[in-house]
DRENVOLO-465866 format. One record per atom (N, C-alpha, C): z negated, y negated, x; atom name. Coordinates in nm, 2 decimals, always signed. Atoms other than C-alpha are relative to their C-alpha. Example, Ala and Ser with C-alpha at 12.3 -4.5 7.8 and 13.67 -1.06 7.14 Angstrom:
# residues 2
REC:+0.00:+0.12:+0.09:N
REC:-0.78:+0.45:+1.23:CA
REC:+0.00:-0.12:+0.09:C
REC:+0.00:+0.11:-0.09:N
REC:-0.71:+0.11:+1.37:CA
REC:-0.08:-0.11:-0.08:C
***
This chain:
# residues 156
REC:-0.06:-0.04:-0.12:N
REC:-28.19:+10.39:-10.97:CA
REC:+0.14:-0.07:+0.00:C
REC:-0.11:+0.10:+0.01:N
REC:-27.94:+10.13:-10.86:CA
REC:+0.15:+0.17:+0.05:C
REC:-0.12:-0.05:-0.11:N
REC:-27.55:+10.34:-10.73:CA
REC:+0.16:-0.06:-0.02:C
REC:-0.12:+0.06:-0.03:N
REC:-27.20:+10.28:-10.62:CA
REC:+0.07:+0.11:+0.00:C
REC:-0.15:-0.13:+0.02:N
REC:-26.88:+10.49:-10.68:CA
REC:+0.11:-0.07:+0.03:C
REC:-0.15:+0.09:-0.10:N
REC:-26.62:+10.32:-10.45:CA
REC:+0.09:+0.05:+0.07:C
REC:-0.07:-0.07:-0.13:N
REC:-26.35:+10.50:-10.25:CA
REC:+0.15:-0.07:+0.05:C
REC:-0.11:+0.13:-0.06:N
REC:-26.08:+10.30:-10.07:CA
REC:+0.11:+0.16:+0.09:C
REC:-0.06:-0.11:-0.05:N
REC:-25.82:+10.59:-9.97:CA
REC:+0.15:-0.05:+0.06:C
REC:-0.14:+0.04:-0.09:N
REC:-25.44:+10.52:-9.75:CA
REC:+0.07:+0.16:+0.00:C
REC:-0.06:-0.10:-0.01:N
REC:-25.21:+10.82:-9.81:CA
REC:+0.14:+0.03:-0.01:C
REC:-0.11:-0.05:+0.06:N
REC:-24.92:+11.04:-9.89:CA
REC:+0.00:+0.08:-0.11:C
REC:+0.00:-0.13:+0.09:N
REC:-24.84:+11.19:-10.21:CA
REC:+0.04:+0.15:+0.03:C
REC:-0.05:-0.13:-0.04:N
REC:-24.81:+11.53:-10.17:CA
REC:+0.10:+0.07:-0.13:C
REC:-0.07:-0.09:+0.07:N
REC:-24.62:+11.62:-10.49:CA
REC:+0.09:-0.11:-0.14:C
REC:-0.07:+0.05:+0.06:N
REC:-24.42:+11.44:-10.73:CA
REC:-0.08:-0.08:-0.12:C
REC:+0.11:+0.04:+0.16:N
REC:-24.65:+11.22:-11.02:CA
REC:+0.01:+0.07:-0.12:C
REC:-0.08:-0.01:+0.10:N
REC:-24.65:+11.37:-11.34:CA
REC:-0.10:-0.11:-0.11:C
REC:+0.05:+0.07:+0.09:N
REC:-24.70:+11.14:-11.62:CA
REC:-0.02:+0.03:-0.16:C
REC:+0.05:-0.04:+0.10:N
REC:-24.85:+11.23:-11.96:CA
REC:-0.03:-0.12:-0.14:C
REC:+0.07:+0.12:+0.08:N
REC:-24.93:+11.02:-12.29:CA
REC:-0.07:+0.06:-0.11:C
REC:+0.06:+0.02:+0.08:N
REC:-25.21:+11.00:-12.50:CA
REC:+0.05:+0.00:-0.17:C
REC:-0.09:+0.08:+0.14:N
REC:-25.16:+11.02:-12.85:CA
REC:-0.03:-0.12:-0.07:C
REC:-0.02:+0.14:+0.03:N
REC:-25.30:+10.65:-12.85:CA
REC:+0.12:-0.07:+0.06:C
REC:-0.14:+0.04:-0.07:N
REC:-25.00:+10.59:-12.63:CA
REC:-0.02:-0.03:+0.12:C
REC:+0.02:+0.07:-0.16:N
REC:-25.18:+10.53:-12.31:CA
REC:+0.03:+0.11:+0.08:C
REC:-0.06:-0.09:-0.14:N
REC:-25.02:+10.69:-12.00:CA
REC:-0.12:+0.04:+0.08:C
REC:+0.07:-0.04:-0.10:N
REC:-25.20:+10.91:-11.78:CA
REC:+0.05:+0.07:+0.12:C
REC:-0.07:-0.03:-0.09:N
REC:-25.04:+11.01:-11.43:CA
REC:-0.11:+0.04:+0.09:C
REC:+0.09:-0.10:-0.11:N
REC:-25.22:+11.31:-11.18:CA
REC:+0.17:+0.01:+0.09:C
REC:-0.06:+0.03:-0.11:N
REC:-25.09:+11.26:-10.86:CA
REC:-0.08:+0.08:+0.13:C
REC:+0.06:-0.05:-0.14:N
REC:-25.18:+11.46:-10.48:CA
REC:+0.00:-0.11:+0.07:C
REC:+0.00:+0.08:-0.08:N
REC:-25.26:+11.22:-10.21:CA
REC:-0.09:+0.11:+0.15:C
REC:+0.05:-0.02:-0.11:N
REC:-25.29:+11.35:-9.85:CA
REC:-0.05:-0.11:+0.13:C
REC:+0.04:+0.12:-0.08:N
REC:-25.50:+11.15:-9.56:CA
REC:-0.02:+0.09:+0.13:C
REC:+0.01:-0.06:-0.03:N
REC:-25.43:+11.27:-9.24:CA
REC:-0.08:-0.04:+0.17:C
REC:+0.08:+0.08:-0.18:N
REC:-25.66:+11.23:-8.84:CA
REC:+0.06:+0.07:+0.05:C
REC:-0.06:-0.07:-0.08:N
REC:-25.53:+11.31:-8.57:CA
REC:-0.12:-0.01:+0.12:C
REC:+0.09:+0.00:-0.08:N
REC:-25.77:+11.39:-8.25:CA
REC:-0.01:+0.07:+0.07:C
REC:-0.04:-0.07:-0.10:N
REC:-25.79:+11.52:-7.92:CA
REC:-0.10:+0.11:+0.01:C
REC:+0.12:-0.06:-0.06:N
REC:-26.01:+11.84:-7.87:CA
REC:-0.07:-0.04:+0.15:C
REC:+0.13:+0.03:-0.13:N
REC:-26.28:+11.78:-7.60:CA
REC:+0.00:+0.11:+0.06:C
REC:+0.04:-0.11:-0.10:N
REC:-26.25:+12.13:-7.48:CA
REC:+0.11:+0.05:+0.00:C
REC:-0.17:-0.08:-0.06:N
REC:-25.89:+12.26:-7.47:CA
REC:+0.11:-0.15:+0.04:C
REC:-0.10:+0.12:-0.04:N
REC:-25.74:+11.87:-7.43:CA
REC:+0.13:-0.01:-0.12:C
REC:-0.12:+0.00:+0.00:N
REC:-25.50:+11.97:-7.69:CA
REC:-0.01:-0.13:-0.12:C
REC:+0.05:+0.10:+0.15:N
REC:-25.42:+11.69:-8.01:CA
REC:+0.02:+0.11:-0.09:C
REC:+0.04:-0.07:+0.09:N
REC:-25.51:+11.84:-8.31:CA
REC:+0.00:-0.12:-0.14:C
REC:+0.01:+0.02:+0.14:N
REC:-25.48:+11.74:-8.67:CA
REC:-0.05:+0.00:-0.14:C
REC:+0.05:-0.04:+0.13:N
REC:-25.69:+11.78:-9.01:CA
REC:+0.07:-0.06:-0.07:C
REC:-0.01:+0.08:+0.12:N
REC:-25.56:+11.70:-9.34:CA
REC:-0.11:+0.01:-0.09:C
REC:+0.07:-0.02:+0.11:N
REC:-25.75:+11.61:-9.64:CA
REC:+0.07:-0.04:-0.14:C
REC:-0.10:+0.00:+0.10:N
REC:-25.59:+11.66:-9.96:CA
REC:-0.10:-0.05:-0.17:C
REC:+0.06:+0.02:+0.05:N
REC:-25.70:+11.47:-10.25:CA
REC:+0.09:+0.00:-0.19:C
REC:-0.06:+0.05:+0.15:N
REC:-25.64:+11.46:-10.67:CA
REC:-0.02:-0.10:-0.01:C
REC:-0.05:+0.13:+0.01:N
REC:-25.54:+11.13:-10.81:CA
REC:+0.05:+0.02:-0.15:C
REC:-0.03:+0.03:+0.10:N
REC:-25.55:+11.00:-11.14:CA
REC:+0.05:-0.12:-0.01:C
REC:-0.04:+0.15:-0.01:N
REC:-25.40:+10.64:-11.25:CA
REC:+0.01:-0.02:-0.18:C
REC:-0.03:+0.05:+0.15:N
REC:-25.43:+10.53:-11.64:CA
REC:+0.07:-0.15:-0.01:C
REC:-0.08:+0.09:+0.04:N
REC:-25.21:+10.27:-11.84:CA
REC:+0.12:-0.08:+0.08:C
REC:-0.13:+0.04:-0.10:N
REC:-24.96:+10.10:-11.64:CA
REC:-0.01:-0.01:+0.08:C
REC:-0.03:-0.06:-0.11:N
REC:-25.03:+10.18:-11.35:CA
REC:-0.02:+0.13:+0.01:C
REC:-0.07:-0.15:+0.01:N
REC:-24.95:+10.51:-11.41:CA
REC:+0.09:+0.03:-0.02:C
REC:-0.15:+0.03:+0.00:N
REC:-24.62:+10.38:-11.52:CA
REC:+0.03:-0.06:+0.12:C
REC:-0.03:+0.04:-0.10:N
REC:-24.61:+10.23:-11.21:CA
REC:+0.02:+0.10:+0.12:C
REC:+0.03:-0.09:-0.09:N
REC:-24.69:+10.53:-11.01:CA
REC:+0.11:+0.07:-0.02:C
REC:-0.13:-0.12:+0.01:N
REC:-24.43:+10.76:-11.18:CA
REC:+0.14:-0.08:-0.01:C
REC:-0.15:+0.09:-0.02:N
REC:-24.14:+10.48:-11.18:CA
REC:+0.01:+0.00:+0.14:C
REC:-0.06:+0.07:-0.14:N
REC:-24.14:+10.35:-10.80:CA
REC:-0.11:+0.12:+0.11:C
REC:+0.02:-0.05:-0.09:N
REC:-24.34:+10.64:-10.63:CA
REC:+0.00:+0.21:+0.00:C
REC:-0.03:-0.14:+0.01:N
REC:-24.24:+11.03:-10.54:CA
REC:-0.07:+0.06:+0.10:C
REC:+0.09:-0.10:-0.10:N
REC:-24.36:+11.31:-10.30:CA
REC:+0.03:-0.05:+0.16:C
REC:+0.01:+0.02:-0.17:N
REC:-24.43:+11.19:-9.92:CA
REC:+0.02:-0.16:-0.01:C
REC:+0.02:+0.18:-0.02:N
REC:-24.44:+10.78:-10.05:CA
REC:-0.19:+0.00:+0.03:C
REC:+0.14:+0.08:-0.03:N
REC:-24.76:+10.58:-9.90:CA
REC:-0.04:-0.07:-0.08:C
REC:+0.08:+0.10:+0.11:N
REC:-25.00:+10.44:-10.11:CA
REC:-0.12:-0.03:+0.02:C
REC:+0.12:-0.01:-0.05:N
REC:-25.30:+10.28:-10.09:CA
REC:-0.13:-0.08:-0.14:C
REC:-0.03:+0.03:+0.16:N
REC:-25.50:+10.28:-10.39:CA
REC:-0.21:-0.03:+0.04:C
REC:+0.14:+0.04:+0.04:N
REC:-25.90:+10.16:-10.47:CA
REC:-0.07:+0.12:-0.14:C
REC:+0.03:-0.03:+0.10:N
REC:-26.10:+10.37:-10.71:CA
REC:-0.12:+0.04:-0.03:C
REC:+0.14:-0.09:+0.00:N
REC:-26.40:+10.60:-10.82:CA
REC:+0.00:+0.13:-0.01:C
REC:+0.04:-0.15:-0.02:N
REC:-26.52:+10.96:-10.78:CA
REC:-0.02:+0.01:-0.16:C
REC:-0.03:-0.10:+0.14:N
REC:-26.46:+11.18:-11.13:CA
REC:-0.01:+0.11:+0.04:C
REC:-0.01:-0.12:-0.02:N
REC:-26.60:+11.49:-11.19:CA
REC:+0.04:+0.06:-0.13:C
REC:-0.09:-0.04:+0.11:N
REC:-26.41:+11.70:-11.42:CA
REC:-0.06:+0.14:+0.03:C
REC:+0.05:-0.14:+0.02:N
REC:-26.57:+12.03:-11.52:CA
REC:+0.06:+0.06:-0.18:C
REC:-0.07:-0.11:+0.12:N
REC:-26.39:+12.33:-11.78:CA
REC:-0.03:+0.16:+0.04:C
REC:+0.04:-0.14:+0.00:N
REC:-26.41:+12.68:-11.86:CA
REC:+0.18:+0.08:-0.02:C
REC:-0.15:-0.01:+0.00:N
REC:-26.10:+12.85:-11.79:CA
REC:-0.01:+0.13:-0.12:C
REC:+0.04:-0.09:+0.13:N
REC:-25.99:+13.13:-12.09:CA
REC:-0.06:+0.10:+0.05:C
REC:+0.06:-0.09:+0.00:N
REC:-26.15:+13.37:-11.91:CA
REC:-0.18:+0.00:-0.02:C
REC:+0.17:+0.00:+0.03:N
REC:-26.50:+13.25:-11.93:CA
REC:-0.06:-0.07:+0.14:C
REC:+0.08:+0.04:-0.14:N
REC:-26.55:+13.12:-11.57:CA
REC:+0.05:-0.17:-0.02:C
REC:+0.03:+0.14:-0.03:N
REC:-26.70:+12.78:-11.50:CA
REC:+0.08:-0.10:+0.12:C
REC:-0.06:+0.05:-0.07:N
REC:-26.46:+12.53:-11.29:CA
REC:-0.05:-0.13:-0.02:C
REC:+0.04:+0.15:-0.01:N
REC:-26.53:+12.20:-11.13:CA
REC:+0.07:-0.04:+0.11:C
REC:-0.05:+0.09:-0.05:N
REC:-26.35:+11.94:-10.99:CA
REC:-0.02:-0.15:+0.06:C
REC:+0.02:+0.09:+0.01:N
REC:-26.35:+11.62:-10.81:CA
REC:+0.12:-0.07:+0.03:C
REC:-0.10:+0.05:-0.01:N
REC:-26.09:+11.36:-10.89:CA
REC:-0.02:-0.14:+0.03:C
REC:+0.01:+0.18:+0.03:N
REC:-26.01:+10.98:-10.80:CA
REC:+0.06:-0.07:-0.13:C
REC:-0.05:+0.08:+0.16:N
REC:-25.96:+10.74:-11.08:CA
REC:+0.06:-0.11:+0.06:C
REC:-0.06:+0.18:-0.04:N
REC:-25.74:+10.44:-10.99:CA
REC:-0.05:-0.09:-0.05:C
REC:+0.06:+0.09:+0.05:N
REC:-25.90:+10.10:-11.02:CA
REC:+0.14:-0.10:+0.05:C
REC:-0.09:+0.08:-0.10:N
REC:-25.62:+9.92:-10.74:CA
REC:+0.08:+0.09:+0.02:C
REC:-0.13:-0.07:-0.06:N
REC:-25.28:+10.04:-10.65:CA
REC:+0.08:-0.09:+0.09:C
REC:-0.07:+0.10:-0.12:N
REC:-25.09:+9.90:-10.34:CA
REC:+0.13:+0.08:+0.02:C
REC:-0.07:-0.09:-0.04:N
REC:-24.77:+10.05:-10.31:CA
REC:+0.05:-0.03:+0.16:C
REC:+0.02:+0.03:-0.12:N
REC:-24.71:+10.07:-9.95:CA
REC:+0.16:+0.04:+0.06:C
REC:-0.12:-0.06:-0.04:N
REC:-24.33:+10.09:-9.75:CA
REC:+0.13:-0.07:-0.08:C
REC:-0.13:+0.10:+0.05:N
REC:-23.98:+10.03:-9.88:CA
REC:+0.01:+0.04:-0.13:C
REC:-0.02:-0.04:+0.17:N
REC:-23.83:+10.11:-10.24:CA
REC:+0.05:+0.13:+0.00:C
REC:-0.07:-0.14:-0.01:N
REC:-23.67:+10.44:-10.36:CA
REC:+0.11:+0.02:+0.11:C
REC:-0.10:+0.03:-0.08:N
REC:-23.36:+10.31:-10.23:CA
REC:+0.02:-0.10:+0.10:C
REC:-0.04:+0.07:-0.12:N
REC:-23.41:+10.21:-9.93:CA
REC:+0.01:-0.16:+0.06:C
REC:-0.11:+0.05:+0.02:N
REC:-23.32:+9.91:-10.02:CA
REC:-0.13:-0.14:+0.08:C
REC:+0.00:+0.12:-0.12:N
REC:-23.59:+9.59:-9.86:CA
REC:-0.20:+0.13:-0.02:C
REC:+0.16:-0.02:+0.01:N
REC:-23.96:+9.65:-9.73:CA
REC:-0.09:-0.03:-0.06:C
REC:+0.11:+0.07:+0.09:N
REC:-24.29:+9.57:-9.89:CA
REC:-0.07:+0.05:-0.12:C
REC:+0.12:-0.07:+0.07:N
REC:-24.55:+9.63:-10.11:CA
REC:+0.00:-0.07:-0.13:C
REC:+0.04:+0.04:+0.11:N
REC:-24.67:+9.57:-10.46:CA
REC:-0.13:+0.02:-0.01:C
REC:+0.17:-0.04:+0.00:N
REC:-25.01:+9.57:-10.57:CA
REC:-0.03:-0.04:-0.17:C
REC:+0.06:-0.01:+0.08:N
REC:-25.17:+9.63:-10.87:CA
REC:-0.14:+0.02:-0.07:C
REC:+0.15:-0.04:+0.01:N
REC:-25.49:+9.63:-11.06:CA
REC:-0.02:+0.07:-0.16:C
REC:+0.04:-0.06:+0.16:N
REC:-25.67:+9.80:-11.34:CA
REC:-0.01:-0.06:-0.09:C
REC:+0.07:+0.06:+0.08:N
REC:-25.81:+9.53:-11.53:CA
REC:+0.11:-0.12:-0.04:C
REC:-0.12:+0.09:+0.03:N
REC:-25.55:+9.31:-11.72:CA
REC:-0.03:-0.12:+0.05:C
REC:+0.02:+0.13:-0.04:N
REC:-25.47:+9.01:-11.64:CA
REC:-0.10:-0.12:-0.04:C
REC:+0.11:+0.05:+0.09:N
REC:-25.64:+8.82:-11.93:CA
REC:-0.13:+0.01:+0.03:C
REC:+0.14:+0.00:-0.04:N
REC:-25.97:+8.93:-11.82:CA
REC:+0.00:+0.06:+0.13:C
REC:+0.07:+0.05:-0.09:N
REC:-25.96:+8.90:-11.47:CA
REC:-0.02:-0.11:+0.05:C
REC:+0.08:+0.11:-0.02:N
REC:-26.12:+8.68:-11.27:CA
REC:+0.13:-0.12:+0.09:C
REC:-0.11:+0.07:-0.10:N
REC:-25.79:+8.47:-11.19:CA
REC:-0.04:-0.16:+0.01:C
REC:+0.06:+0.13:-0.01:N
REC:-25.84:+8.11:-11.05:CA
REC:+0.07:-0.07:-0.13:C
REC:-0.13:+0.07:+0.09:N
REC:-25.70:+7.86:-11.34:CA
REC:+0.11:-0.11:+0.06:C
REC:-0.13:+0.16:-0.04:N
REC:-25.38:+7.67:-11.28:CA
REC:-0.03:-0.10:+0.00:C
REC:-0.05:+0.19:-0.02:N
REC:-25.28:+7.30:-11.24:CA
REC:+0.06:-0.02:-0.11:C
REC:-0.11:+0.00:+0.13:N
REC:-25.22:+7.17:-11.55:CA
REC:+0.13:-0.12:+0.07:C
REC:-0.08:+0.08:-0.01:N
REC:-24.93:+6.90:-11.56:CA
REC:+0.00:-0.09:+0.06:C
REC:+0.05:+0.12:-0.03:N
REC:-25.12:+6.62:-11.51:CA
REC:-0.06:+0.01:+0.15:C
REC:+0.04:+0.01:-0.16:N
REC:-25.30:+6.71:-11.19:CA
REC:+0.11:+0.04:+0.13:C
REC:-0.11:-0.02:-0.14:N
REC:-25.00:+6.86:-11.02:CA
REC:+0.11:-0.14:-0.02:C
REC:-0.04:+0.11:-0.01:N
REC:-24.83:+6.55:-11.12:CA
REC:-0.08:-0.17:+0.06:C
REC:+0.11:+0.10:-0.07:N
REC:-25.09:+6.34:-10.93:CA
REC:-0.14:-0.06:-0.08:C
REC:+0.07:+0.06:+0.08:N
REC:-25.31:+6.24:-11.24:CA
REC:-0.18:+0.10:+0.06:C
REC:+0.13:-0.07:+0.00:N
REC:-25.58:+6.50:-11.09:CA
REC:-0.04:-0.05:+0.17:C
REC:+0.03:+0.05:-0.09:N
REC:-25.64:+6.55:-10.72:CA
REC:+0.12:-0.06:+0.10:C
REC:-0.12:+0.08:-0.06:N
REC:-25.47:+6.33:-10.44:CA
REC:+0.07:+0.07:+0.06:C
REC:-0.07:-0.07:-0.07:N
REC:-25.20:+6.45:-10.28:CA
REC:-0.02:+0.02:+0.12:C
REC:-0.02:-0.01:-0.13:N
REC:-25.15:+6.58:-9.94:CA
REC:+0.12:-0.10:+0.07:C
REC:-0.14:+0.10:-0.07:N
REC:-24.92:+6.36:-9.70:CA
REC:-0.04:+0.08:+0.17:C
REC:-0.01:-0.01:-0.16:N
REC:-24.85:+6.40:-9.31:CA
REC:-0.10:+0.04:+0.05:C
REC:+0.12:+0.04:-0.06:N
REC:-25.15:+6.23:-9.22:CA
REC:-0.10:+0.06:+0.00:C
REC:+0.11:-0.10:+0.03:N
REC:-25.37:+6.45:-9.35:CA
REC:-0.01:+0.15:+0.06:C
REC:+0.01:-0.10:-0.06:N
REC:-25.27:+6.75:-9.17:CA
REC:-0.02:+0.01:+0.14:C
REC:+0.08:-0.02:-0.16:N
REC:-25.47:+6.82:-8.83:CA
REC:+0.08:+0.02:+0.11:C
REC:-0.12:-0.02:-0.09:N
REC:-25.16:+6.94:-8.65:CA
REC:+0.10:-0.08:+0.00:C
***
């Protein structure tokens, strides 16, 4: 049985990150994320609103990324998968949860302070092993590889 566990989410934190460490040393940061529609009823005219309020996890550095440059009511827009988290609380009753797992983080808006616009983006999977194109060595950005571009060559 082939399946897919993908969720592509755009939100607001709803509460401050907290960040936690492993006693291998890897960070783990639980985070609220709210997503909210807005929409007209059909029978009173009036707009109307739902939120949907979601848990949010983020391991290793971007979890340090999450509790450094993002606080309660920043935009984020993050890639991940569905986690079910099931425990028994001390009293004996069965509880079950479902959390996102970060794969992609995009941070979305300006900085703490104000200070210019713009995003960052981050991924789960280190650098080393993803699928990055390879550079130009020396020699080809020095002409020894492919030919340069000139004027002439551009359409416009």
């Amino acid at each position: 049985m082939a399946s897919y566990n993908r969720v592509i989410l755009m939100g607001n934190l709803t509460r401050d990150p907290e960040m936690k460490y492993l006693p291998s040393g890897t960070a783990v940061t639980n985070f609220g994320l709210a997503m909210s529609e807005k929409y007209t009823d059909r029978e009173s005219g009036d707009l109307k609103e739902t939120v949907c309020f979601v848990d949010v996890e983020a391991w290793g550095r971007q979890g340090e990324i999450v509790n450094e440059y993002l606080s309660k009511g920043s935009p984020v827009f993050i890639e991940g998968s569905l986690k079910f988290d099931s425990w028994e609380t001390p009293e004996g009753e069965k509880r079950n949860k479902l959390k996102v797992r970060v794969f992609r983080l995009q941070l979305i808006g300006g900085r703490r302070d104000g200070d210019e616009m713009g995003g960052g983006y981050t991924d789960a999977i280190p650098a080393e092993q993803s699928q990055a194109q390879p550079e130009q060595t020396q020699d080809q950005s020095a002409g020894g590889g492919s030919p340069s571009t000139t004027d002439d060559d551009i359409p416009f």
